[in-house]
FISEMI-304257 format. One record per residue: residue in one letter; x, z, y of N, C-alpha, C in turn; chain. Coordinates in steps of 0.05 Angstrom, whole numbers, padded with zeros to 5 digits. Layout:
N
{residuo:A	n.xx:X	n.zz:Z	n.yy:Y	ca.xx:X	ca.zz:Z	ca.yy:Y	c.xx:X	c.zz:Z	c.yy:Y	cadena:A}
...
END
This chain:
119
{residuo:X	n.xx:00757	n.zz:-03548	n.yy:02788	ca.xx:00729	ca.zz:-03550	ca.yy:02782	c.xx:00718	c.zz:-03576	c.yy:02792	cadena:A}
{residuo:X	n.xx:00699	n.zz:-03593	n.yy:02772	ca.xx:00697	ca.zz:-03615	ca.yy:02776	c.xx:00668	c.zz:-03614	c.yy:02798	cadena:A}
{residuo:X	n.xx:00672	n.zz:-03626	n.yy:02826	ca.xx:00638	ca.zz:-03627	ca.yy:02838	c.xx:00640	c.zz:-03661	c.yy:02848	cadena:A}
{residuo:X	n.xx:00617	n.zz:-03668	n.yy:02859	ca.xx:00608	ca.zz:-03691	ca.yy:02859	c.xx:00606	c.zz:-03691	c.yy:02893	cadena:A}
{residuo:X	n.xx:00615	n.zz:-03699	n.yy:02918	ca.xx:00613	ca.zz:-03700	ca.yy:02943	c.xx:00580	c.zz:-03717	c.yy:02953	cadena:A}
{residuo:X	n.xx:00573	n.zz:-03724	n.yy:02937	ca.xx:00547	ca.zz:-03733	ca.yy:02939	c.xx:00523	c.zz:-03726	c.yy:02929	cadena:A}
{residuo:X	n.xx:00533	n.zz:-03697	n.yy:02909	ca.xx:00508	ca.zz:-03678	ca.yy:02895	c.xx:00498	c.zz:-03657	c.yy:02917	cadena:A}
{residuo:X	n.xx:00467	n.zz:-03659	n.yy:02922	ca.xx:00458	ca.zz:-03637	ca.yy:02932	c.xx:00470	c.zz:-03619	c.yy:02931	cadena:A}
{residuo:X	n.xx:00468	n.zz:-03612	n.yy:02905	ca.xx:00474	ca.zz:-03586	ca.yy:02893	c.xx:00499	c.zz:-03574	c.yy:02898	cadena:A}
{residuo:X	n.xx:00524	n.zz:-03593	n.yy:02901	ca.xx:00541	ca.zz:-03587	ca.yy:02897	c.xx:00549	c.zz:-03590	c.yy:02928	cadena:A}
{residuo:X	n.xx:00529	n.zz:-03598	n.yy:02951	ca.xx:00535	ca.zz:-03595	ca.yy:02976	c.xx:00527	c.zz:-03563	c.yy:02982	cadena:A}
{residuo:X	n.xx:00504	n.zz:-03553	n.yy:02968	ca.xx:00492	ca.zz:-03522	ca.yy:02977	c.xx:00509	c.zz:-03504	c.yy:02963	cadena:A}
{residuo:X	n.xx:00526	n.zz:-03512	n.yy:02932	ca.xx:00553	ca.zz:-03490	ca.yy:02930	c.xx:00563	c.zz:-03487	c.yy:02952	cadena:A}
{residuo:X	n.xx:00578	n.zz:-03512	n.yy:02968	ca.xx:00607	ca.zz:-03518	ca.yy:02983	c.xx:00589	c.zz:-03510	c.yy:03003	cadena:A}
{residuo:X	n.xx:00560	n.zz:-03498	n.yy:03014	ca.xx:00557	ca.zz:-03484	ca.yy:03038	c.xx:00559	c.zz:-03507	c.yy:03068	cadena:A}
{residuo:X	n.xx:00546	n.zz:-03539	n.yy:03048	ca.xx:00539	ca.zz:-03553	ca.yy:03072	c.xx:00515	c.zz:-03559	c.yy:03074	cadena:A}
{residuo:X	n.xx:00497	n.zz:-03550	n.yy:03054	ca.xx:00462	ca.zz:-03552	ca.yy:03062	c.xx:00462	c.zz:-03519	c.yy:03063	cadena:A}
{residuo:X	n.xx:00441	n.zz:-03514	n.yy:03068	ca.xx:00440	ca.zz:-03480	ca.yy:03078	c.xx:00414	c.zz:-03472	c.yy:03054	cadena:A}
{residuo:X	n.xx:00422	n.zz:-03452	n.yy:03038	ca.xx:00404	ca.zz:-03457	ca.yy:03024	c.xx:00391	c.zz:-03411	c.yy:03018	cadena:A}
{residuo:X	n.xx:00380	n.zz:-03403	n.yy:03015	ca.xx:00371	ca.zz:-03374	ca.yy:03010	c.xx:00381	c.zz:-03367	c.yy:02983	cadena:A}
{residuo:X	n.xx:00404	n.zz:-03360	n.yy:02985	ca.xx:00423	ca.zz:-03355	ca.yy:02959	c.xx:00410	c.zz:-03323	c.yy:02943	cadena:A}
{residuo:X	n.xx:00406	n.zz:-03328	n.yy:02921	ca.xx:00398	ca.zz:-03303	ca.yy:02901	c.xx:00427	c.zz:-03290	c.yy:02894	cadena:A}
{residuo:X	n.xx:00443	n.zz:-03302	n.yy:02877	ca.xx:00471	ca.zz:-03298	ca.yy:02863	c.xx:00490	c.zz:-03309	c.yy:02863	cadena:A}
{residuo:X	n.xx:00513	n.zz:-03310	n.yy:02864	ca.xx:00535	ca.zz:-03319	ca.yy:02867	c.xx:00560	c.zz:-03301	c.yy:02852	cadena:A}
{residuo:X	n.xx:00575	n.zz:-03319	n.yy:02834	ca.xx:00593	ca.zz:-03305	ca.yy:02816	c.xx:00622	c.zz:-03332	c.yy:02823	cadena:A}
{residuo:X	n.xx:00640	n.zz:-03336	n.yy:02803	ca.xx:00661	ca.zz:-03357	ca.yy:02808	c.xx:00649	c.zz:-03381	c.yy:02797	cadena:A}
{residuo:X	n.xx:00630	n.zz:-03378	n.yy:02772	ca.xx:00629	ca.zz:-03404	ca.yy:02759	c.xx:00588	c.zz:-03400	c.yy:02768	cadena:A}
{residuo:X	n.xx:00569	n.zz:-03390	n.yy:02775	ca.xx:00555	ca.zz:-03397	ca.yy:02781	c.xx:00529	c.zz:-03394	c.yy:02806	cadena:A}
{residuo:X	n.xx:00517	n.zz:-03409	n.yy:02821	ca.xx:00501	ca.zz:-03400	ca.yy:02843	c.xx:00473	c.zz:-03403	c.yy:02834	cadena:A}
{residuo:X	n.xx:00455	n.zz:-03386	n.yy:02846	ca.xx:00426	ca.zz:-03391	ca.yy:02848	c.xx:00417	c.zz:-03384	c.yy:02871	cadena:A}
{residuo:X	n.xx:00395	n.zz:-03399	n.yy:02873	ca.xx:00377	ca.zz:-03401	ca.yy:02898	c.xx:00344	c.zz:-03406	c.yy:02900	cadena:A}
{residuo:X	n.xx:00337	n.zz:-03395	n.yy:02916	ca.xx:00310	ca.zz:-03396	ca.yy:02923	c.xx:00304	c.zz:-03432	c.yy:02916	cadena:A}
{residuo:X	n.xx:00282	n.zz:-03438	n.yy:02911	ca.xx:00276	ca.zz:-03470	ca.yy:02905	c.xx:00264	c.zz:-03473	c.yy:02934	cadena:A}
{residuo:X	n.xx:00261	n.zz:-03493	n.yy:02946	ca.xx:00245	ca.zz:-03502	ca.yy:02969	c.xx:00222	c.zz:-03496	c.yy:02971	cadena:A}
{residuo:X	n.xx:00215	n.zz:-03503	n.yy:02949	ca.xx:00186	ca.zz:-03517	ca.yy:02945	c.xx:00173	c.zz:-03507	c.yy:02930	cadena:A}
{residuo:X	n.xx:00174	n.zz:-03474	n.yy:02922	ca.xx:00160	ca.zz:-03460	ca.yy:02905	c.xx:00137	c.zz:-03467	c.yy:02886	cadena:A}
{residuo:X	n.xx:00139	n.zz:-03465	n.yy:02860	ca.xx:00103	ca.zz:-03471	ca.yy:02847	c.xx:00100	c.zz:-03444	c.yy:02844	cadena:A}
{residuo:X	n.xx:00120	n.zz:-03422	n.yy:02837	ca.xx:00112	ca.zz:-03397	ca.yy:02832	c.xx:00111	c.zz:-03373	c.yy:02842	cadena:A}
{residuo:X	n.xx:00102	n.zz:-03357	n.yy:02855	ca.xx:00116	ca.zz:-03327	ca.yy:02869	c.xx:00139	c.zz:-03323	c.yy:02870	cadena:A}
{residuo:X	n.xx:00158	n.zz:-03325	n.yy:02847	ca.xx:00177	ca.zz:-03325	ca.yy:02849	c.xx:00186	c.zz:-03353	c.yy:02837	cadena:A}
{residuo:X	n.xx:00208	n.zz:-03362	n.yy:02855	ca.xx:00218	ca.zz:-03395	ca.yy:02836	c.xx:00249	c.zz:-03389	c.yy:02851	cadena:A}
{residuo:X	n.xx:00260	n.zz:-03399	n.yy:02840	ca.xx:00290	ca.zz:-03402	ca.yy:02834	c.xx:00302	c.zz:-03417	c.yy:02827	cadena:A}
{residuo:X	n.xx:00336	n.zz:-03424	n.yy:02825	ca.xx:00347	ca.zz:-03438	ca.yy:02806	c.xx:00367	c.zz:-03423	c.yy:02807	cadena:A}
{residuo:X	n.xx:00377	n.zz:-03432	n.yy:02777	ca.xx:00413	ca.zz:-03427	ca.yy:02774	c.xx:00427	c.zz:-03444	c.yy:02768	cadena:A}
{residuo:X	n.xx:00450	n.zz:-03458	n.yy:02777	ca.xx:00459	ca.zz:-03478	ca.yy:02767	c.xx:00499	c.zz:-03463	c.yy:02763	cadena:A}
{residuo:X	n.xx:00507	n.zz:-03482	n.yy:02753	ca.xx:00533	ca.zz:-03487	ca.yy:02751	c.xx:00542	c.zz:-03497	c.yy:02774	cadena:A}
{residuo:X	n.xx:00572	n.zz:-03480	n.yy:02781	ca.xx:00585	ca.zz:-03487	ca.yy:02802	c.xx:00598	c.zz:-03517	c.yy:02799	cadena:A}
{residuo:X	n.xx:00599	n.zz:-03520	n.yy:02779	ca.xx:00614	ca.zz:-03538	ca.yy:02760	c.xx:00600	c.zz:-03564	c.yy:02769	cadena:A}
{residuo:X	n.xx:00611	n.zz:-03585	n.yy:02768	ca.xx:00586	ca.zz:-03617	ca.yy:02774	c.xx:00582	c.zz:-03623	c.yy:02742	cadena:A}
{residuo:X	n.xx:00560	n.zz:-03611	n.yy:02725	ca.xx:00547	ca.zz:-03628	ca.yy:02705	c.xx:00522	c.zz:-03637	c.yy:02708	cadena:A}
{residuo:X	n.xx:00520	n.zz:-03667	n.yy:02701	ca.xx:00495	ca.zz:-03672	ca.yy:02717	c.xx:00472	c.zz:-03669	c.yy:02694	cadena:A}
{residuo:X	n.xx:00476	n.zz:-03658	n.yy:02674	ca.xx:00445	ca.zz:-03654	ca.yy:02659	c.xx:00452	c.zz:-03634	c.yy:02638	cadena:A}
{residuo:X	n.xx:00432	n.zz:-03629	n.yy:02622	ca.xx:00440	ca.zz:-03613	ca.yy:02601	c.xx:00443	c.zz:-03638	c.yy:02575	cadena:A}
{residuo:X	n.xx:00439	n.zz:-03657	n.yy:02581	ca.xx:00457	ca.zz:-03674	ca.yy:02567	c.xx:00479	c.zz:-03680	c.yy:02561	cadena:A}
{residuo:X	n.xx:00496	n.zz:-03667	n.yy:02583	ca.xx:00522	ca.zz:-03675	ca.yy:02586	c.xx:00531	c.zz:-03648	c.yy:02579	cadena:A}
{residuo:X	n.xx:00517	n.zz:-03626	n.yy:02570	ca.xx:00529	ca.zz:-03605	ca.yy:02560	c.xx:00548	c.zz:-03609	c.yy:02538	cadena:A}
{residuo:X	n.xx:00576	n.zz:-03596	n.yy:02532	ca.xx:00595	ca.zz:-03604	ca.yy:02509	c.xx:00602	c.zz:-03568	c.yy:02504	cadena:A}
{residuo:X	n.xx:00604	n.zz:-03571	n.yy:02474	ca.xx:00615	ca.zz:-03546	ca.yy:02468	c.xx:00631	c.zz:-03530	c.yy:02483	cadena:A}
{residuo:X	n.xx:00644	n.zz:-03539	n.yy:02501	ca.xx:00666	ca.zz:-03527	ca.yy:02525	c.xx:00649	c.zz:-03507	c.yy:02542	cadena:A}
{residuo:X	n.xx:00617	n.zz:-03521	n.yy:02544	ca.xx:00604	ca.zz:-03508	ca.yy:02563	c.xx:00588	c.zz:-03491	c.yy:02546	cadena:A}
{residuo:X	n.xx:00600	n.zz:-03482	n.yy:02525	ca.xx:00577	ca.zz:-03460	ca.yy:02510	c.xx:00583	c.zz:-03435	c.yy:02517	cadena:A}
{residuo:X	n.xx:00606	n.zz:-03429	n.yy:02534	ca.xx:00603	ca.zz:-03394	ca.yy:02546	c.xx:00595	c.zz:-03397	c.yy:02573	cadena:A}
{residuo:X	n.xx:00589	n.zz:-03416	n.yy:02591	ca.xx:00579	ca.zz:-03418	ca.yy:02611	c.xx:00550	c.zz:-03425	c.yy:02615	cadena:A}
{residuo:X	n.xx:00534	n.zz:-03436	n.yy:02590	ca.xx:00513	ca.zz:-03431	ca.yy:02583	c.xx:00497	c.zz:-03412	c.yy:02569	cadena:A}
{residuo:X	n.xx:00518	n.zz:-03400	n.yy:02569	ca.xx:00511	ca.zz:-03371	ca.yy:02553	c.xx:00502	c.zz:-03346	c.yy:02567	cadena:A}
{residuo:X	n.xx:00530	n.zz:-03350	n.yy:02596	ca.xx:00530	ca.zz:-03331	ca.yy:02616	c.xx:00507	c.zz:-03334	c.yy:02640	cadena:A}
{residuo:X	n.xx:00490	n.zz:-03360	n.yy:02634	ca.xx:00471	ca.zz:-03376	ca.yy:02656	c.xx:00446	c.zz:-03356	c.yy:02637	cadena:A}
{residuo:X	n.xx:00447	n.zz:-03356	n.yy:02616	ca.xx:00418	ca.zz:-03355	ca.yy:02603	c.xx:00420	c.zz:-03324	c.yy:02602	cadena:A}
{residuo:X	n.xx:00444	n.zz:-03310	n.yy:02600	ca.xx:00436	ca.zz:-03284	ca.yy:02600	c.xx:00430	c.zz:-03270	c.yy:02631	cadena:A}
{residuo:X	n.xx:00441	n.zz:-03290	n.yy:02652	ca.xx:00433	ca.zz:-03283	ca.yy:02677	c.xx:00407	c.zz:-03285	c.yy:02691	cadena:A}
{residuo:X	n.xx:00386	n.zz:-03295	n.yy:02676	ca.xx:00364	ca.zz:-03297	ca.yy:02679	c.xx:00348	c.zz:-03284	c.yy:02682	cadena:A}
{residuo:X	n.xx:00344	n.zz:-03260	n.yy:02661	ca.xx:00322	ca.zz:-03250	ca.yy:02668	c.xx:00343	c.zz:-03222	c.yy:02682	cadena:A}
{residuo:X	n.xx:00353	n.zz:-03214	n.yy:02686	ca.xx:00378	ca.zz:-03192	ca.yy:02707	c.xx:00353	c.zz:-03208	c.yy:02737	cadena:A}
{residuo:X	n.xx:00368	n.zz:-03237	n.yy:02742	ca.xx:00352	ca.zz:-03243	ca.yy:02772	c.xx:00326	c.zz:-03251	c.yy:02768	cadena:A}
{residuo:X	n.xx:00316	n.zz:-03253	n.yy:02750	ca.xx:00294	ca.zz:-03247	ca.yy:02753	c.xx:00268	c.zz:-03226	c.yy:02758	cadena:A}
{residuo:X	n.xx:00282	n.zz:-03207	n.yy:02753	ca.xx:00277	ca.zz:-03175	ca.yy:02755	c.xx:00280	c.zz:-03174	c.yy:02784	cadena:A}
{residuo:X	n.xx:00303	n.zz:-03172	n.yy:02791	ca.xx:00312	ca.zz:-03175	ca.yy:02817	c.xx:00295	c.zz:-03185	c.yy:02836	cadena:A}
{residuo:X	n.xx:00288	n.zz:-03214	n.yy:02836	ca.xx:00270	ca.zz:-03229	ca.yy:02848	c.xx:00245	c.zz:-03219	c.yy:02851	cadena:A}
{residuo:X	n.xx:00238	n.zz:-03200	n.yy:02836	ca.xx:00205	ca.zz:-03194	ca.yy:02832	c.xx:00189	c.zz:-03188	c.yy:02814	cadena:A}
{residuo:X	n.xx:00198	n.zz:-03198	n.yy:02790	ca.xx:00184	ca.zz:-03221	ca.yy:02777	c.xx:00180	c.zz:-03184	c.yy:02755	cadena:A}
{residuo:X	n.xx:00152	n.zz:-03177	n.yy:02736	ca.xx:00142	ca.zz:-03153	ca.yy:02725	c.xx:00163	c.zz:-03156	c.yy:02701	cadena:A}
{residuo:X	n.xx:00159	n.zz:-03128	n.yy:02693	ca.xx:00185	ca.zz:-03137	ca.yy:02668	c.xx:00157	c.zz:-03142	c.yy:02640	cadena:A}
{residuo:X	n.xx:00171	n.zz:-03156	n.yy:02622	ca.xx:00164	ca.zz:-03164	ca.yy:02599	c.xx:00157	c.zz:-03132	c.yy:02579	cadena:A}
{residuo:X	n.xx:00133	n.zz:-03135	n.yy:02567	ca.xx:00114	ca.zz:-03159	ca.yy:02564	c.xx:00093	c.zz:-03171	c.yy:02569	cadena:A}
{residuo:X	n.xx:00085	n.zz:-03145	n.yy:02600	ca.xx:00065	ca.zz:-03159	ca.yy:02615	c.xx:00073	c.zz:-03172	c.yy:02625	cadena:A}
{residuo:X	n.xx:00098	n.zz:-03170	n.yy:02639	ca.xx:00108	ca.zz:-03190	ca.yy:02660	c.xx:00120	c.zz:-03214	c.yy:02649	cadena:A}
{residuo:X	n.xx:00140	n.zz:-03226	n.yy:02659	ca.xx:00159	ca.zz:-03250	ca.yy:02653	c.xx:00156	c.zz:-03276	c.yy:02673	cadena:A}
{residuo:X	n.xx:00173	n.zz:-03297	n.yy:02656	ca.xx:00184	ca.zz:-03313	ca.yy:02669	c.xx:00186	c.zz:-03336	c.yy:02659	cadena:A}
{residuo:X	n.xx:00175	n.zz:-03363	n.yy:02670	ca.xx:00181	ca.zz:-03392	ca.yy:02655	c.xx:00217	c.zz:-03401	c.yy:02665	cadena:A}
{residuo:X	n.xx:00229	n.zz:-03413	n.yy:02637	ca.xx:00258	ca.zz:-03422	ca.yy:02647	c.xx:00256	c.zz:-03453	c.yy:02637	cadena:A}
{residuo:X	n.xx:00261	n.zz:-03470	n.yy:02662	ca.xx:00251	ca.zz:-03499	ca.yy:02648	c.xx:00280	c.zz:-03509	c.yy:02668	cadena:A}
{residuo:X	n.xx:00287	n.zz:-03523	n.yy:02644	ca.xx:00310	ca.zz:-03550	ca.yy:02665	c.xx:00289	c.zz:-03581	c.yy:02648	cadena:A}
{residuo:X	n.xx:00290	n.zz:-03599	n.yy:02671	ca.xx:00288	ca.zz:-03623	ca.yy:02674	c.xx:00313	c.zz:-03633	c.yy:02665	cadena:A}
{residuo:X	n.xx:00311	n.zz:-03660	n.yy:02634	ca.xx:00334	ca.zz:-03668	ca.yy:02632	c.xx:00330	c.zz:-03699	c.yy:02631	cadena:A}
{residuo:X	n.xx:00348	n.zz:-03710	n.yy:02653	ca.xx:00341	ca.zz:-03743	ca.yy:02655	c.xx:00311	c.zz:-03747	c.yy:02671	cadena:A}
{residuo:X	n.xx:00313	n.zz:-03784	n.yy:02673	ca.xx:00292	ca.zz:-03790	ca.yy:02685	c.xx:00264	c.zz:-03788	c.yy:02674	cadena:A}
{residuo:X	n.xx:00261	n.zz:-03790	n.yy:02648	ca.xx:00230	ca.zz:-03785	ca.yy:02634	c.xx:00235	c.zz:-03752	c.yy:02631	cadena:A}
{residuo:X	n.xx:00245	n.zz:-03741	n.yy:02632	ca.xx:00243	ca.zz:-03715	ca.yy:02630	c.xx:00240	c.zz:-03700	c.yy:02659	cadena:A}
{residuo:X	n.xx:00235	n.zz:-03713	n.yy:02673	ca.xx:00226	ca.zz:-03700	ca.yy:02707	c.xx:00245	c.zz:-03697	c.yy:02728	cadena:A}
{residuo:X	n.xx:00276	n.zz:-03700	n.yy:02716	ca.xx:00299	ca.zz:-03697	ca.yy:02734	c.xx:00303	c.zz:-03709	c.yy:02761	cadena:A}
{residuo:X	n.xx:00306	n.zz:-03698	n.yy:02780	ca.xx:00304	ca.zz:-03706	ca.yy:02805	c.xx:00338	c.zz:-03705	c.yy:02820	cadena:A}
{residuo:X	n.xx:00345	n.zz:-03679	n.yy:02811	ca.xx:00373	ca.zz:-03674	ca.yy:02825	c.xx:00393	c.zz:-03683	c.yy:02798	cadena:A}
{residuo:X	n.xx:00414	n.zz:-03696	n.yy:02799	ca.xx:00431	ca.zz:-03697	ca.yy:02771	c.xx:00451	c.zz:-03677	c.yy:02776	cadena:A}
{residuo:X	n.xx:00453	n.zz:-03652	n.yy:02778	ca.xx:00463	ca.zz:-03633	ca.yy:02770	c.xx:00454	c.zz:-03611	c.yy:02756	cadena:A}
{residuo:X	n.xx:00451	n.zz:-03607	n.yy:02725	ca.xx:00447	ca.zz:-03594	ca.yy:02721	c.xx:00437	c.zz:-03567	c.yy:02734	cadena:A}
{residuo:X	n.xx:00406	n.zz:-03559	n.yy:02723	ca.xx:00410	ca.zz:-03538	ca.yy:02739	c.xx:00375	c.zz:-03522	c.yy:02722	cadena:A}
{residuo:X	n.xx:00367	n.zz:-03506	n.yy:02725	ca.xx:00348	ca.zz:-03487	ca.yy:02709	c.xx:00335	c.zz:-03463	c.yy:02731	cadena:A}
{residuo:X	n.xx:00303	n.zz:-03486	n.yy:02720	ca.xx:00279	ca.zz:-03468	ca.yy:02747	c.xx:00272	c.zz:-03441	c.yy:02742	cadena:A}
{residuo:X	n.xx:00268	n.zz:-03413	n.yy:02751	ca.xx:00263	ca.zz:-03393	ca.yy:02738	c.xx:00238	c.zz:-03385	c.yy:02750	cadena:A}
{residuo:X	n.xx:00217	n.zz:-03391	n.yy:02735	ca.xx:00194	ca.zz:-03384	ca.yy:02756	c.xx:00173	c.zz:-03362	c.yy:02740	cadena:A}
{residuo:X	n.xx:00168	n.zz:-03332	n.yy:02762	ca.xx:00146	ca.zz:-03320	ca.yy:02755	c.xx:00128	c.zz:-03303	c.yy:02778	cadena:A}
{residuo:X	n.xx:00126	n.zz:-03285	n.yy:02768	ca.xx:00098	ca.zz:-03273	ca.yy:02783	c.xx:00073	c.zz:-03279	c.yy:02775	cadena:A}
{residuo:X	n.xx:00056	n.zz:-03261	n.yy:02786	ca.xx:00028	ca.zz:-03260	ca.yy:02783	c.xx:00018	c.zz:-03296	c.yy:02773	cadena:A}
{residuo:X	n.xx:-00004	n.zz:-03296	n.yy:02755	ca.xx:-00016	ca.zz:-03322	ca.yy:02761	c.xx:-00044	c.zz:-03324	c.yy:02773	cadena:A}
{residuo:X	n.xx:-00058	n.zz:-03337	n.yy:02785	ca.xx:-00042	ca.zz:-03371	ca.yy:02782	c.xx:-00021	c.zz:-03389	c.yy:02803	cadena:A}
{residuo:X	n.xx:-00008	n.zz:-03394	n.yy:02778	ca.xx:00014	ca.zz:-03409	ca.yy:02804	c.xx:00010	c.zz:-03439	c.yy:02819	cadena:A}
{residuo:X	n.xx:00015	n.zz:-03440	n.yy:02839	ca.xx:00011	ca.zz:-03476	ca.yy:02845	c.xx:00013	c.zz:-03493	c.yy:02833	cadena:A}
{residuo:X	n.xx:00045	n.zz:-03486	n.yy:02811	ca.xx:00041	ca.zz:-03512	ca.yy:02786	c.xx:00046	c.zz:-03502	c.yy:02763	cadena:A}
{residuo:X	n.xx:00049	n.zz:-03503	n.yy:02736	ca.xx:00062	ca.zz:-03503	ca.yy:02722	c.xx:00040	c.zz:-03490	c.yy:02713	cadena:A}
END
């Protein structure tokens, strides 16, 4: 599996930043976000080092498949009311005009009550 020794992200898989883990499977982790905008916020990323959804290739269409159906499962989990009063925003940032901060791939899951701090 390909990771990057200099990706955040791929330092809080390998369990050298410490991070409030939601899920963990072989191919993917999520975690609490730092910096919450919403009651509930999250991510899920790929264990994998891709650094955007740009760099997604057909290869990664069952591992994006298994990311998107894991969503609302932890999101439930997390808190978050079920649909259709309830629900959940799923946003990835892709690249630098698109808001990207970390280049690993990775997808914010944020809900709960509003109003939220951002979004």
């Amino acid at each position: 599996m390909h990771t990057d020794p200099n990706c955040l992200f791929c330092k809080i898989v390998a369990g050298k930043i410490p991070s409030k883990k939601v899920y963990e499977d072989e191919e993917l982790f999520a975690f609490h976000d730092i910096n919450p905008w919403a009651p509930v916020h999250f991510l899920i990323i790929p264990k994998m080092h891709i650094p955007s959804l740009a760099q997604a290739t057909p290869d990664h269409a069952a591992l994006l498949g298994r990311m998107m159906v894991l969503v609302p499962q932890l999101a439930l989990q997390e808190g978050v009311n079920p649909y259709p009063n309830g629900g959940f925003r799923l946003v990835t940032n892709t690249g630098e005009e698109g808001g990207q901060e970390v280049h690993h791939m990775h997808w914010h899951v944020m809900g709960g009550p509003r109003p939220w701090l951002r979004g």
